[in-house]
KEVEX-309084 format. One record per residue (C-alpha): residue in one letter; x negated, z, y. Coordinates in nm, 3 decimals. Layout:
// KEVEX-309084
{seke:a	X:X	Z:Z	Y:Y}
...
// end
This chain:
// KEVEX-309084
{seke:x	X:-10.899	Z:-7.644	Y:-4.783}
{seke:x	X:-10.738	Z:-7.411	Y:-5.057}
{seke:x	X:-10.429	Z:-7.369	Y:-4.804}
{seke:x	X:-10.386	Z:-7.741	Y:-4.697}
{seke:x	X:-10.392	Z:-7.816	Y:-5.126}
{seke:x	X:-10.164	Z:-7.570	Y:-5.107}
{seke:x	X:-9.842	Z:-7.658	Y:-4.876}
{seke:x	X:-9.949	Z:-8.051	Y:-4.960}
{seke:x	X:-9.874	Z:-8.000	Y:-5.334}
{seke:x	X:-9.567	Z:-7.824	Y:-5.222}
{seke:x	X:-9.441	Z:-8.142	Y:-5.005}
{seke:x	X:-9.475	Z:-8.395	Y:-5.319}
{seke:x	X:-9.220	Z:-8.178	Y:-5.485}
{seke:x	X:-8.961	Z:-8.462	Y:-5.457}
{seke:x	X:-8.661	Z:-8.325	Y:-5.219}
{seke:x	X:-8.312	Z:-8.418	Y:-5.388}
{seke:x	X:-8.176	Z:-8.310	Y:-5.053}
{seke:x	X:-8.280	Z:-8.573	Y:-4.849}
{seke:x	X:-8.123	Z:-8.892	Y:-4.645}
{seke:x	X:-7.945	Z:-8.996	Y:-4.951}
{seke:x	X:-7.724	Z:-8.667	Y:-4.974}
{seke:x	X:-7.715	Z:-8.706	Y:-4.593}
{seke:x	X:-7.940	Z:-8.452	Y:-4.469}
{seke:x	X:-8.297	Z:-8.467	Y:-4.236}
{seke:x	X:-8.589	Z:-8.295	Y:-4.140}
{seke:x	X:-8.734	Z:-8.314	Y:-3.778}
{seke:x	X:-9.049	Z:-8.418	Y:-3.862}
{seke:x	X:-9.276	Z:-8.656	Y:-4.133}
{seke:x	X:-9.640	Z:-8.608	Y:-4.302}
{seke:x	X:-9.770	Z:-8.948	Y:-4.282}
{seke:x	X:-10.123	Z:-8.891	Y:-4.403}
{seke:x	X:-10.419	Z:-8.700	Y:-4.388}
{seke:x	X:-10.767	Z:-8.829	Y:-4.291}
{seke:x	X:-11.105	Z:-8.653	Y:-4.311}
{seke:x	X:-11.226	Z:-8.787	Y:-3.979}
{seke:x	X:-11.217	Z:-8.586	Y:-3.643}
{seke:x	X:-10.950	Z:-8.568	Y:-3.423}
{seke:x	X:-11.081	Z:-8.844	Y:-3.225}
{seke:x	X:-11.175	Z:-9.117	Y:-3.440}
{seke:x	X:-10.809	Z:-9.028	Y:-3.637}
{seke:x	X:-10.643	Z:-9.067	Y:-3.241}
{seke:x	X:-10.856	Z:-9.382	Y:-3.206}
{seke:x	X:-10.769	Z:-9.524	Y:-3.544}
{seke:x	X:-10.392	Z:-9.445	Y:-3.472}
{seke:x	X:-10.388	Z:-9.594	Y:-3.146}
{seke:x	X:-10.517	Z:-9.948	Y:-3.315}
{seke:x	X:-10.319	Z:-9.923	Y:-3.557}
{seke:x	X:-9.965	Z:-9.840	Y:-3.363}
{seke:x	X:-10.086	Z:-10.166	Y:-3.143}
{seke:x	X:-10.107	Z:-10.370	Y:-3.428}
{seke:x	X:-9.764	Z:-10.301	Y:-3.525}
{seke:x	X:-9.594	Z:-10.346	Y:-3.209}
{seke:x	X:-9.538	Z:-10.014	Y:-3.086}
{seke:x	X:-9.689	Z:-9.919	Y:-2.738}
{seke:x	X:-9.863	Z:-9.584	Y:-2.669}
{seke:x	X:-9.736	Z:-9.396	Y:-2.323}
{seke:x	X:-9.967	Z:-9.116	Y:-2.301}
{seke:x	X:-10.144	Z:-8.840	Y:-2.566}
{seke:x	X:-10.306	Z:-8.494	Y:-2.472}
{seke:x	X:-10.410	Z:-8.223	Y:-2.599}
{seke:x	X:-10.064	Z:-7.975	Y:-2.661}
{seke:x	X:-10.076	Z:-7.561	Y:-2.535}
{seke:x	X:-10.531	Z:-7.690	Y:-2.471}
{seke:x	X:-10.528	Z:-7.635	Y:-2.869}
{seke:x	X:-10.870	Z:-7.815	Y:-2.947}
{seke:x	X:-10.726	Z:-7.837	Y:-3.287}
{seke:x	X:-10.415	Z:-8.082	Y:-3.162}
{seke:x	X:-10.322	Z:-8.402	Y:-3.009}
{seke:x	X:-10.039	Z:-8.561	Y:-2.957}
{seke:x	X:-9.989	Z:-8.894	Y:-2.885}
{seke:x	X:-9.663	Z:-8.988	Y:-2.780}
{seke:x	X:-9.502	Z:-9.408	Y:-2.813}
{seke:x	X:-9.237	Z:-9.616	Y:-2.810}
{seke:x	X:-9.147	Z:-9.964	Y:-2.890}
{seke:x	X:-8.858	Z:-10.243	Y:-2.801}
{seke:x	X:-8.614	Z:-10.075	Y:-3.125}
{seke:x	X:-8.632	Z:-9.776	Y:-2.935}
{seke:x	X:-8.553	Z:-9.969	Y:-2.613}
{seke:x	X:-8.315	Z:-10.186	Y:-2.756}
{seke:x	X:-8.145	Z:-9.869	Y:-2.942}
{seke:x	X:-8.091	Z:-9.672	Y:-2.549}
{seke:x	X:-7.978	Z:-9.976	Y:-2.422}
{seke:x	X:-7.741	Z:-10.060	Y:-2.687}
{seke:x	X:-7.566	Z:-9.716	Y:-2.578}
{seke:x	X:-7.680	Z:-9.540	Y:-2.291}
{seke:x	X:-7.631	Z:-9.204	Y:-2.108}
{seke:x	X:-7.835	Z:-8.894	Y:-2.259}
{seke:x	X:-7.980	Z:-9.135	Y:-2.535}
{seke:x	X:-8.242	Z:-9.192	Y:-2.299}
{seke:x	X:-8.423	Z:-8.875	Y:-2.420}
{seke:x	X:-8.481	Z:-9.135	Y:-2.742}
{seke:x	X:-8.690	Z:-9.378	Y:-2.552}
{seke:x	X:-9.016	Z:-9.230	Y:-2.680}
{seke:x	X:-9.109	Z:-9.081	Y:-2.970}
{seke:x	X:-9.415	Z:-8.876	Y:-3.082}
{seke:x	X:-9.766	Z:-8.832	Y:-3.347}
{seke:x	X:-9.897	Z:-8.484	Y:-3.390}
{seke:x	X:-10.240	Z:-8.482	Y:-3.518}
{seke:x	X:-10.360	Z:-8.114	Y:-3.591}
{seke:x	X:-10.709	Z:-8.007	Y:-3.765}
{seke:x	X:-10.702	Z:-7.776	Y:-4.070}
{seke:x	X:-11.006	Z:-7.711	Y:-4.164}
{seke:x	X:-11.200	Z:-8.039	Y:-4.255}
{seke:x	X:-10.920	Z:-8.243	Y:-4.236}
{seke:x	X:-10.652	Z:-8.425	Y:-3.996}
{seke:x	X:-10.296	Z:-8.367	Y:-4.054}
{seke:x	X:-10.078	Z:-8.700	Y:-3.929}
{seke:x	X:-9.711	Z:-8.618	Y:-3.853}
{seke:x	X:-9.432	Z:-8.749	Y:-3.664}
{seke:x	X:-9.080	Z:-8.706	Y:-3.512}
{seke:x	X:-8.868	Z:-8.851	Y:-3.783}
{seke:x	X:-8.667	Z:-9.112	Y:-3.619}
{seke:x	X:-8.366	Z:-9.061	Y:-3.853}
{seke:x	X:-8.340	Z:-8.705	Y:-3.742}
{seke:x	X:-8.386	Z:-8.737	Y:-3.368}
{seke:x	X:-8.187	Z:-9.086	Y:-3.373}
{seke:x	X:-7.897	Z:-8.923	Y:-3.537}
{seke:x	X:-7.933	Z:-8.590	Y:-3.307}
{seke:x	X:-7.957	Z:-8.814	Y:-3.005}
{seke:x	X:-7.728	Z:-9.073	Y:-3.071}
{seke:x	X:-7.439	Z:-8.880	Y:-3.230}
{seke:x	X:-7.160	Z:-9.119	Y:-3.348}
{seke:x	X:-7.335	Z:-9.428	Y:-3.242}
{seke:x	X:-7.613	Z:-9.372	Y:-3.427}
{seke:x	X:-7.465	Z:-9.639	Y:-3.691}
{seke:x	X:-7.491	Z:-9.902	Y:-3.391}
{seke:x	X:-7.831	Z:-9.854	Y:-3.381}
{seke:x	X:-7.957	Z:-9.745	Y:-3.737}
{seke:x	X:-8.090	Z:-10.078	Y:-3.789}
{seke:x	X:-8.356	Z:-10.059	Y:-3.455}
{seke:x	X:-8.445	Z:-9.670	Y:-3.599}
{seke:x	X:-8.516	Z:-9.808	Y:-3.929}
{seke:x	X:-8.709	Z:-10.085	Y:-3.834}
{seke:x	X:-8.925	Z:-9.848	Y:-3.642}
{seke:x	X:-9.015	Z:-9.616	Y:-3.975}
{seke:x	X:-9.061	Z:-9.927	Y:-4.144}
{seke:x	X:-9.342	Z:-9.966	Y:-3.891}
{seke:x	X:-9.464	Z:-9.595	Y:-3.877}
{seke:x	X:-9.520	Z:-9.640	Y:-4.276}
{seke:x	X:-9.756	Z:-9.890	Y:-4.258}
{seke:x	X:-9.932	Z:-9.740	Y:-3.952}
{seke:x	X:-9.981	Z:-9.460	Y:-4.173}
{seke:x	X:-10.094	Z:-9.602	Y:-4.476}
{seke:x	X:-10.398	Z:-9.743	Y:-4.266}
{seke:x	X:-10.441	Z:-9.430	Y:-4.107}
{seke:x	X:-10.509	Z:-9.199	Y:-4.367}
{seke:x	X:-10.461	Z:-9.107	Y:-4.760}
{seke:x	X:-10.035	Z:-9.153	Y:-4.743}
{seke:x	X:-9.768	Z:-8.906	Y:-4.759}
{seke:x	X:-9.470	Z:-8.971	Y:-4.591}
{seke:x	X:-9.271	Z:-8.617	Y:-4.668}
{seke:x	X:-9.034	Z:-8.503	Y:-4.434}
{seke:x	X:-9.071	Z:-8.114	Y:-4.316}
{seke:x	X:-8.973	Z:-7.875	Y:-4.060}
{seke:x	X:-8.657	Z:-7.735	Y:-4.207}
{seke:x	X:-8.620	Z:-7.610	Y:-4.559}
{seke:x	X:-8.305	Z:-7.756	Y:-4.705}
{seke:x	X:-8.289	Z:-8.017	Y:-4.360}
{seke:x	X:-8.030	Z:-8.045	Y:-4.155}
{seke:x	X:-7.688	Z:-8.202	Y:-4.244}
{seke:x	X:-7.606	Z:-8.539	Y:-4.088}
{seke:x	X:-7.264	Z:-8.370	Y:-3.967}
{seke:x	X:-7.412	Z:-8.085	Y:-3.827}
{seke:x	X:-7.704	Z:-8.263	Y:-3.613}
{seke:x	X:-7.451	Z:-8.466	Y:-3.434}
{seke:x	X:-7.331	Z:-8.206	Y:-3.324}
{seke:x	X:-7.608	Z:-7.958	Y:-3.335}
{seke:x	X:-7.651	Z:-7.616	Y:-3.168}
{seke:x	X:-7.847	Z:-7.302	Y:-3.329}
{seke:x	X:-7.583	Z:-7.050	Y:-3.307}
{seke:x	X:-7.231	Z:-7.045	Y:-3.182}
{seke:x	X:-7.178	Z:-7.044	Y:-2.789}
{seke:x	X:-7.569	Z:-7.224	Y:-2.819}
{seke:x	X:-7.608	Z:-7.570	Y:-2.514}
{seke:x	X:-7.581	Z:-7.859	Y:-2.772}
{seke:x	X:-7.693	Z:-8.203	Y:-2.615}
{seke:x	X:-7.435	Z:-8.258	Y:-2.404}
{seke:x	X:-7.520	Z:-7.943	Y:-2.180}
{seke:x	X:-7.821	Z:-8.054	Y:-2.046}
{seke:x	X:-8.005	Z:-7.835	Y:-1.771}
{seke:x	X:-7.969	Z:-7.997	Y:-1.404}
{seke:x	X:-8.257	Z:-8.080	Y:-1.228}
{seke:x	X:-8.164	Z:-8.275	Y:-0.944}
{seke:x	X:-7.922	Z:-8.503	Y:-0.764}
{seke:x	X:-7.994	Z:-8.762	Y:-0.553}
{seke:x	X:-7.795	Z:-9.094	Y:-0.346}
{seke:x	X:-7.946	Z:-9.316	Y:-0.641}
{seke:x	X:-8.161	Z:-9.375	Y:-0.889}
{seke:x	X:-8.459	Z:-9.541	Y:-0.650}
{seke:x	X:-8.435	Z:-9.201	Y:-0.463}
{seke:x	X:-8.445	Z:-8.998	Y:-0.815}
{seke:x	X:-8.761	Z:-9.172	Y:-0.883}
{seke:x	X:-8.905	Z:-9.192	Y:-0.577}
{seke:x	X:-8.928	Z:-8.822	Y:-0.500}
{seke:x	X:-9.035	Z:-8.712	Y:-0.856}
{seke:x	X:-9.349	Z:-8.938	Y:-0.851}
{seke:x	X:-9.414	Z:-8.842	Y:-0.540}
{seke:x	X:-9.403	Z:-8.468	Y:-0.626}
{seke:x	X:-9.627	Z:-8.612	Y:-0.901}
{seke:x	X:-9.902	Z:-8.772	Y:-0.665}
{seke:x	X:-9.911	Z:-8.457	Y:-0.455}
{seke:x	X:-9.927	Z:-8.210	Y:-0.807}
{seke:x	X:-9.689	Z:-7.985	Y:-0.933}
{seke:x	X:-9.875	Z:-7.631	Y:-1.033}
{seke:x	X:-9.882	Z:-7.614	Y:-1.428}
{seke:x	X:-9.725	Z:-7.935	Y:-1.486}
{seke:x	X:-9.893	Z:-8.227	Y:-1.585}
{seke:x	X:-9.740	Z:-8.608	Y:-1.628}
{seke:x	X:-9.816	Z:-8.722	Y:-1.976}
{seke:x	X:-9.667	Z:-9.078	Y:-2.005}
{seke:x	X:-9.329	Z:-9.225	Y:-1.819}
{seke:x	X:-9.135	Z:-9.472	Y:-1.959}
{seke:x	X:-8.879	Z:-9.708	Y:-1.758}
{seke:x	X:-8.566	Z:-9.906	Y:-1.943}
{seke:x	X:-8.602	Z:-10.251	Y:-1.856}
{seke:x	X:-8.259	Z:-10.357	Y:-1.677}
{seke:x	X:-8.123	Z:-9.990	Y:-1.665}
{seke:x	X:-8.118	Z:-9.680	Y:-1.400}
{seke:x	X:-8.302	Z:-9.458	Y:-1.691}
{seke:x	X:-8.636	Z:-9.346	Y:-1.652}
{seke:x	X:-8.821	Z:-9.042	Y:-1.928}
{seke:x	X:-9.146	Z:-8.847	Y:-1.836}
{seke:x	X:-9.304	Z:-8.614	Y:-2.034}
{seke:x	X:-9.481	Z:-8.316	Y:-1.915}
{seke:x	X:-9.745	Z:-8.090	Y:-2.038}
{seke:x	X:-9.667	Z:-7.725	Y:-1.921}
{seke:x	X:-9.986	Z:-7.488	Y:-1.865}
{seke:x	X:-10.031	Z:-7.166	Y:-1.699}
{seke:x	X:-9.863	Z:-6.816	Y:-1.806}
{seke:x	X:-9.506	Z:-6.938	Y:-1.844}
{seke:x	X:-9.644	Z:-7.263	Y:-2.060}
{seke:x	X:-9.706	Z:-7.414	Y:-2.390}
{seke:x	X:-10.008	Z:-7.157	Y:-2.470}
{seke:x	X:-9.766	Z:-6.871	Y:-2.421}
{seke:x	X:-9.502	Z:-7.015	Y:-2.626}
{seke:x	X:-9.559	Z:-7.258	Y:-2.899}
{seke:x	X:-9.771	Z:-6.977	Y:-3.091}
{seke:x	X:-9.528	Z:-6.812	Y:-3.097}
{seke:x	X:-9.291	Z:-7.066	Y:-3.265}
{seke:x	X:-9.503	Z:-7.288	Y:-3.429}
{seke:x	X:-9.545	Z:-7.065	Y:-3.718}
{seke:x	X:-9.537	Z:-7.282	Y:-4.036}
{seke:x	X:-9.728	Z:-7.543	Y:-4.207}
{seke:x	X:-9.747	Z:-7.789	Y:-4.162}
{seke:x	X:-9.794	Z:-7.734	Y:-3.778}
{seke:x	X:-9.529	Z:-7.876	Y:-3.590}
{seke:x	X:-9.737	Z:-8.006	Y:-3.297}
{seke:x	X:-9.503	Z:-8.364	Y:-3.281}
{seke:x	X:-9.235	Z:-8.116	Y:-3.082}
{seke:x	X:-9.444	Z:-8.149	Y:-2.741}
{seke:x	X:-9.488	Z:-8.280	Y:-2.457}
{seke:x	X:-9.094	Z:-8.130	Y:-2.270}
{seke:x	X:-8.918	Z:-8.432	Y:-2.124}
{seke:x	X:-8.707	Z:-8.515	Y:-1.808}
{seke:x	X:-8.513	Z:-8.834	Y:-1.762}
{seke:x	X:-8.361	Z:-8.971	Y:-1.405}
{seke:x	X:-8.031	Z:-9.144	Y:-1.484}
{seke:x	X:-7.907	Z:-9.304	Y:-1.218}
{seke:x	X:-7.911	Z:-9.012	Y:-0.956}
{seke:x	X:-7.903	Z:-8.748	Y:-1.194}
{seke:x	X:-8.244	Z:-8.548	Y:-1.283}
{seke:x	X:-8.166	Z:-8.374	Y:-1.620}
{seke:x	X:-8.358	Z:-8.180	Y:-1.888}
{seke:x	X:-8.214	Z:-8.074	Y:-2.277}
{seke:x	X:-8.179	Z:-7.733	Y:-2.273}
{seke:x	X:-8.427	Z:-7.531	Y:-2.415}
{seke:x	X:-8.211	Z:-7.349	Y:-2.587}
{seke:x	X:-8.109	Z:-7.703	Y:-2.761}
{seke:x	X:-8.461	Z:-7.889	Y:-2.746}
{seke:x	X:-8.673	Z:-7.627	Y:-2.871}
{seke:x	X:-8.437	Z:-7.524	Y:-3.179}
{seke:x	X:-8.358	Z:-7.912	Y:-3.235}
{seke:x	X:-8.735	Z:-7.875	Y:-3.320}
{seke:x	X:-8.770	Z:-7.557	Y:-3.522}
{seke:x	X:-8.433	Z:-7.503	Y:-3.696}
{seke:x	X:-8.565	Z:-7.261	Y:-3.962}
{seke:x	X:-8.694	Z:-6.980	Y:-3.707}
{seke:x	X:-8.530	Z:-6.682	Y:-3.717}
{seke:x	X:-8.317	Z:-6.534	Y:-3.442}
{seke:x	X:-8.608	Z:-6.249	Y:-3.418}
{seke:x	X:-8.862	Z:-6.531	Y:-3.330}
{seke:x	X:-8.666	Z:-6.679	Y:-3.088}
{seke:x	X:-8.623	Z:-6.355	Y:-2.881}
{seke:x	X:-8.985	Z:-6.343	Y:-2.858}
{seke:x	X:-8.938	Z:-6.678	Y:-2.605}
{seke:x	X:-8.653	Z:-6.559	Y:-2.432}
{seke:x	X:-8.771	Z:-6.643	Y:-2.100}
{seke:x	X:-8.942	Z:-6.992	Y:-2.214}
{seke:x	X:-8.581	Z:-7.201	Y:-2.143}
{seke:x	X:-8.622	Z:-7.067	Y:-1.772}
{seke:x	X:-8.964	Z:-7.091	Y:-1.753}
{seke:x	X:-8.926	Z:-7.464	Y:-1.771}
{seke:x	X:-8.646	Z:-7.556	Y:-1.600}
{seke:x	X:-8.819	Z:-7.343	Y:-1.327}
{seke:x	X:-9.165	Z:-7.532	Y:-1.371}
{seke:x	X:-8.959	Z:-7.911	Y:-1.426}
{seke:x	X:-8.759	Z:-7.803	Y:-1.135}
{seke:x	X:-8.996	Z:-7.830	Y:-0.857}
{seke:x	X:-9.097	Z:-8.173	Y:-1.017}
{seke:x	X:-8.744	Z:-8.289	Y:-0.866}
{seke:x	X:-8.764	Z:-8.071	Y:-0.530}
// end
């Protein structure tokens, strides 16, 4: 209890580096709740439904008893990829983390600001409005949901606006527009077609999450939950080493556009989502970029 006091007290420090002198934070505490993980996940899901915004899929992140994730989108999010298209597709769903400490439920979530403005680059001021909107909503979700917080963490001094449009964790480092390829196929019925079909039969230490399909559009985003010795277990301890947890960064996506099968890198994705770790933490996951393209892979065989 002592500890979650602790880094809470630390959040309500008020941050004069924030959105206003244009820098973010991947993720947001929206409350805490003294409930178990379930009836917080089934006061969440009511709650998100009430507000519009659709739930895909949850599960249980790295089979941490002490996490859940459930992961959701909504038409601004739709109405944002649409808007612009290509790679932004990796925005159609966003995510909750809800992780146990001790007697209590910690609520986070992927701050849209950060991940619109990471995804969406340059056009992110064409679609501001529909990511704004959405946090609007997330607010009030998590005023119901819990005792309210609504501080941004996951990055000390956050990231500047500048810099996560064109992010990458070191020099030389894939930055969005080097995603990993997974597949290519005639079109995007054929795309489709074989991955949920690879699905249906099972893929070894992969397992679908939610899918989501763009209305109108050849884009389609799944989201996978990676077991076994190459998966989450083996490396989000690893990485997810400060408080508050950052279990909002799973599950690993994979969107078909058009014919193309594609996946961020994980040498993007995975520091997009931890941008404080040190090189010497990263080297301990050396293999895990590999280790999923090799696992997502097969999904597209």
């Amino acid at each position: 209890m002592k500890r979650i006091q602790y880094f809470l007290l630390i959040m309500m420090i008020p941050f004069f580096m924030d959105l206003q002198a244009q820098t973010l934070r991947p993720y947001i505490l929206g409350a805490v709740a003294g409930e178990s993980i379930e009836k917080v996940k089934s006061n969440l899901i009511t709650n998100l439904e009430a507000e519009g915004i659709d739930v895909l899929g949850g599960y249980m992140p790295a089979g941490d008893a002490d996490r859940w994730v459930i992961v959701f989108s909504s038409e601004d999010l739709i109405q944002a990829v649409k808007k612009v298209r290509g790679q932004t597709g990796f925005a159609s769903a966003l995510r909750i983390g809800i992780t146990k400490e001790s007697d209590q439920c910690l609520i986070s979530y992927t701050n849209p600001a950060y991940w619109g403005m990471a995804y969406f680059r340059d056009d992110y001021k064409h679609v501001e409005e529909n990511f704004n909107s959405l946090n609007s909503k997330l607010e009030i979700v998590m005023k119901k949901s819990g005792e309210y917080y609504g501080k941004d963490f996951g990055s000390e001094d956050g990231i500047e606006v500048d810099d996560l449009k064109k992010y990458t964790y070191k020099m030389g480092m894939p930055r969005i527009d080097d995603p990993v390829e997974l597949g290519q196929f005639s079109s995007f019925e054929a795309a489709v077609s074989k991955i949920e079909s690879n699905i249906k039969k099972g893929v070894d230490d992969v397992s679908l999450i939610y899918s989501i399909e763009i209305p109108g559009e050849d884009f389609k985003l799944y989201g996978f939950g990676l077991s076994g010795e190459d998966g989450e277990s083996k490396f989000l301890p690893k990485i997810d080493i400060s408080e508050p947890k950052h279990t909002a960064f799973l599950p690993y996506e994979m969107l078909v556009m058009g014919g193309r099968v594609i996946m961020l890198h994980g040498r993007y994705r995975i520091a997009l989502s931890f941008p404080d770790l040190k090189m010497v933490t990263f080297t301990k996951i050396m293999s895990t970029p590999g280790d999923i393209k090799n696992m997502l892979e097969i999904v597209s065989e």
